[in-house]
N, C-alpha and C positions, 0 to 999 in steps of 0.2 A: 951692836948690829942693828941695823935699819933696811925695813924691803923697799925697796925704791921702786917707781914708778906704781904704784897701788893707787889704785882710783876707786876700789870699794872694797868694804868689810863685810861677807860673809859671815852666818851664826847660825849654831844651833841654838836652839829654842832651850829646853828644859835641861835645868842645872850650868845653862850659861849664859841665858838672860833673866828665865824667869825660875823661881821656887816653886816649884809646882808641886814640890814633895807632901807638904801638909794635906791639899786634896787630893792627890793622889793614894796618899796612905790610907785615908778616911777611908775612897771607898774601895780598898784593898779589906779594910777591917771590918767591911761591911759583911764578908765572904764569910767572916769567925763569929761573929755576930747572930747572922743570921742563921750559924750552926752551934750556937750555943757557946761557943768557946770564948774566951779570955779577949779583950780587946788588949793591941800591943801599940807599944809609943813610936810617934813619928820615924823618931831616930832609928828603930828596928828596918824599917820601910827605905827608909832613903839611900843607901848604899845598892838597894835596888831597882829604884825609876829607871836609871839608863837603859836597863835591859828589858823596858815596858813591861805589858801585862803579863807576858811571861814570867820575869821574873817578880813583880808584884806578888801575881799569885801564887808564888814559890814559898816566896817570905809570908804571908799570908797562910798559907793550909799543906807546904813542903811537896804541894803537886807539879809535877812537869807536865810539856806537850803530851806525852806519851802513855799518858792518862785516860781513861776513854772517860772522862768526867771534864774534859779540860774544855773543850768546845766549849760547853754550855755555862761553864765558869768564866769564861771568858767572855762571852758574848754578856751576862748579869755584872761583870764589872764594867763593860763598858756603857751598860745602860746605868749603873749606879754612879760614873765616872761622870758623865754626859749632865747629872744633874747637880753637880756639885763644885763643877771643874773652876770655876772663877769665882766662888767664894771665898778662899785662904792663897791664891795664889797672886805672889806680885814678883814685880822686877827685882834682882839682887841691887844691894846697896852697888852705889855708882855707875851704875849701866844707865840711870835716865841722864848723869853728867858726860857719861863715854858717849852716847848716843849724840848730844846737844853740840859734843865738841868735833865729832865727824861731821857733821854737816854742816857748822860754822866754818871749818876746813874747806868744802865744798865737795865732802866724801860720799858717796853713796853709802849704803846697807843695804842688805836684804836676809831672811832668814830660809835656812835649809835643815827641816829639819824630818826626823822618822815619825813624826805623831801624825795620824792619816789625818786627812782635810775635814775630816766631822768632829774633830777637837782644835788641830791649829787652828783654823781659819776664826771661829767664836771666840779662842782665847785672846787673840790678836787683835780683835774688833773689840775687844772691848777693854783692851786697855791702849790710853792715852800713846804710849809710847810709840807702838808700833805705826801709828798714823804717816810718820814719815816711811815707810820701810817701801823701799821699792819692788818688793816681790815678798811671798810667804810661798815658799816650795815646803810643802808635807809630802810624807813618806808612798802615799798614792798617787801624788802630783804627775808623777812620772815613774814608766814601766817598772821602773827597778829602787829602790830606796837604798839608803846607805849602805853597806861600802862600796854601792857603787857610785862613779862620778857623776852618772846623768841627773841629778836633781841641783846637784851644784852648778853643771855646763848650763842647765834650765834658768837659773838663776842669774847668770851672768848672761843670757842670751836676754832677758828680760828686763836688763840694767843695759843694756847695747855693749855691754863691754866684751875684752876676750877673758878668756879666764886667768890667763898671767896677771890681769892688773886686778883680778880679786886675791883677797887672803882670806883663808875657813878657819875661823873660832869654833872648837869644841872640846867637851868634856871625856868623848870615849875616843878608844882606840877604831871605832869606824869612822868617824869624824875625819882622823888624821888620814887613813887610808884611802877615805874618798877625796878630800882634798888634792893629797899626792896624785891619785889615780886622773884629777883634774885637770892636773899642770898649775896648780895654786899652792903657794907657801901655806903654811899651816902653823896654827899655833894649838898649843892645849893650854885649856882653861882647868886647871887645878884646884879651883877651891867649888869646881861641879861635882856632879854625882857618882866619884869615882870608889867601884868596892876596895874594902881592904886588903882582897891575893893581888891587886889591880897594878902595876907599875905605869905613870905614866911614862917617863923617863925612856921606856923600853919602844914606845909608838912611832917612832920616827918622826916626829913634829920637828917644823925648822924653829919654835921659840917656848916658851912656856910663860905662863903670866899665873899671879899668885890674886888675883886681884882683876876688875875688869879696867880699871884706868891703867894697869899695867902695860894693856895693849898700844897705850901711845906712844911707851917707849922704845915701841918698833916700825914704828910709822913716820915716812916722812909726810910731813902737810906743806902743801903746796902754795 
């Protein structure tokens, strides 16, 4: 199967271009740390970046919103987040060849992703890759963040395109539903930051890729 007529590629940022789990987790670990407690291994952390600092800080000290300590835990990870955030984090393997080979295509990109503009827009500027990317939409970009569709339609309004001729790469099940909610084919990126109760299979995505060069195989190029 092939989406035809596709004139750019849509993405979410974290767990399906870039690893950002290593600094992430740091400074999630920062919260146990600075309460004396046990520092825990990446891997503990990573099944929960998708669901940001919420769940960070879940995995981190087993607190939820509903916490009257959560505010201000929240607000000390993202100032511990803020200074560390582009030291351990890069692109997954094949994403700077997937990226190289869309626009030798003549495909556009852009990213759409829930990390608000006081992390996307730094993490994006300072790595090489994203130079080409014709829009960074973050999760305050626009009134509403995933799963709604308005940060994706922002993106595609900012590429001059309609959004039938975008397709949304992502890792979670808000991804797929904003996409859908778009009027854009959708795929899930599988080897992102998905937990283990997590089906993706269950999200309604028109494709799934195991891999980011996977995604060519649903692409026509022009």
């Amino acid at each position: 199967m092939k989406f035809g007529g596709i004139r750019a590629v849509l993405f979410d940022l974290d767990g399906t271009l870039i690893d950002s789990a290593p600094d992430l987790a740091w400074a999630a670990d920062q919260l146990r740390l600075a309460r004396g407690l046990e520092p825990l291994p990446v891997a503990h952390y990573r099944p929960a970046v998708g669901t940001g600092a919420r769940g960070l800080i879940h995995a981190a000290l087993g607190l939820g919103p509903e916490h009257p300590e959560f505010e201000g835990l929240k607000h000390e990870f993202f100032d511990t987040y803020q200074g560390c955030m582009n030291q351990r984090t890069q692109a997954f393997e094949q994403v700077n060849e997937l990226v190289a080979t869309l626009l030798q295509n003549g495909m556009a990109w852009a990213v759409v992703t829930n990390k608000i503009e006081r992390f996307a827009l730094p993490i994006t500027a300072a790595l090489p890759l994203f130079a080409s990317a014709g829009a960074v939409i973050g999760g305050d970009t626009t009134p509403h963040p995933k799963p709604h569709p308005a940060p994706l339609l922002e993106a595609a309004r900012r590429l001059g395109l309609a959004p039938e001729r975008c397709i949304y790469v992502g890792d979670d099940r808000r991804d797929i539903e904003a996409g859908r909610a778009a009027g854009m084919a959708t795929v899930a990126a599988l080897y992102g930051y998905i937990g283990s109760a997590d089906d993706p299979h269950t999200w309604g995505a028109d494709a799934a890729i195991e891999n980011p060069l996977g995604l060519l195989n649903f692409l026509e190029m022009p």
